[in-house]
C-alpha positions as CSV (number, residue, x, y, z in Angstrom):
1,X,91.2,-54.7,89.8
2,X,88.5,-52.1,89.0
3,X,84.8,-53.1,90.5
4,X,84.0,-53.9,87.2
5,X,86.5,-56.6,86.2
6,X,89.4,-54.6,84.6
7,X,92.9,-55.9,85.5
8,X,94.9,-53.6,88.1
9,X,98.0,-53.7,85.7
10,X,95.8,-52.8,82.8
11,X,94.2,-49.8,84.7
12,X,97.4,-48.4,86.2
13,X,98.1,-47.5,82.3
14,X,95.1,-45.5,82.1
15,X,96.1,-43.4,85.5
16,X,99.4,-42.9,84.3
17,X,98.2,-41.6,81.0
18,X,95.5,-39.4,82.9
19,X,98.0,-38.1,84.9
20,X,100.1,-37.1,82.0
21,X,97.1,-35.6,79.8
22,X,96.4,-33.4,83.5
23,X,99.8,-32.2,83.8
24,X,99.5,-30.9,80.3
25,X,96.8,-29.3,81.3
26,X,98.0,-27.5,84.2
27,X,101.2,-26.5,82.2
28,X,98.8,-25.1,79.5
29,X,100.7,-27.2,76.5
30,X,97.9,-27.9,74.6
31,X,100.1,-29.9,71.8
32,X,100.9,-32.2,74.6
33,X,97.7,-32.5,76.0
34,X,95.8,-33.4,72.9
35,X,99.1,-35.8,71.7
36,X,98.1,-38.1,75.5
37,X,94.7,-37.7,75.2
38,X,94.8,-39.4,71.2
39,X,97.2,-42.1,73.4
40,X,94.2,-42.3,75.9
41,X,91.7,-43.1,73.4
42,X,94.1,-45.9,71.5
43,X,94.3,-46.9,75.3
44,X,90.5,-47.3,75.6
45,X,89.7,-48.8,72.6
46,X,92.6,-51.4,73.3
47,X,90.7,-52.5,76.7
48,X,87.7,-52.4,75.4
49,X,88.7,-55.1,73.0
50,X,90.3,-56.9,75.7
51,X,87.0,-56.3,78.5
52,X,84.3,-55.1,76.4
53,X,82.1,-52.5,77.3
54,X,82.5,-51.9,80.7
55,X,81.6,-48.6,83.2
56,X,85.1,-47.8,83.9
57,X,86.3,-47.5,80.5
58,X,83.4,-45.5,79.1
59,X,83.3,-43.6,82.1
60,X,86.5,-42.4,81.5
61,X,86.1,-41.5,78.1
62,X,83.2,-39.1,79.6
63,X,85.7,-37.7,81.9
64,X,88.3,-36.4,78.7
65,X,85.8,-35.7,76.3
66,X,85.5,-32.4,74.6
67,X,82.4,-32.6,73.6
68,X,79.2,-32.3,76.0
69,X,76.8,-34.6,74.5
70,X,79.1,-37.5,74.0
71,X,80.0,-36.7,77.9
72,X,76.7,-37.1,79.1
73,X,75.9,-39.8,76.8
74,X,78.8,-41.5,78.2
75,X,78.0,-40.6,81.5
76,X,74.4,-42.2,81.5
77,X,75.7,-45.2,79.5
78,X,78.3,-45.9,82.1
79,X,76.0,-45.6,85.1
80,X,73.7,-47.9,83.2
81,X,75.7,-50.2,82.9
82,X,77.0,-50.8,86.2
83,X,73.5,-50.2,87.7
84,X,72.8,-52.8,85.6
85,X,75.6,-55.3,86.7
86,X,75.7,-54.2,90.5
87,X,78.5,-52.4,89.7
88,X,79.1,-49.6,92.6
């Protein structure tokens, strides 16, 4: 389980999809790379129906975004959150 409630077998998903949109990247296929990452995003929004908002998931969304400004709002939002709930 994450430290901020998120079921291990839920989470394993998202590490195996990481690890797929990171090989990509090191292969340099950019089709498959942006294919995971629009799986990793599906992925996301699925446990954050199932969890609601929660540090892990929109940390991780900072983590593979594109764009700067969504990372760092992301970023601050997730660190908000769990400072908010304890949450180390």
């Amino acid at each position: 389980m994450t430290s901020d409630g998120i079921r291990a077998t839920d989470w394993n998903r998202v590490r195996e999809v990481a690890t797929r949109i990171a090989n990509a990247a090191i292969r340099d296929d950019s089709p498959a790379r942006k294919s995971t990452k629009k799986e990793l995003w599906v992925l996301l929004d699925s446990l954050e129906t199932k969890y609601g908002r929660r540090p892990s998931i929109i940390a991780t969304r900072a983590d593979f975004a594109d764009n700067r400004r969504k990372k760092m709002r992301w970023w601050k939002e997730a660190y908000a959150l769990a400072d908010a709930n304890a949450d180390r």
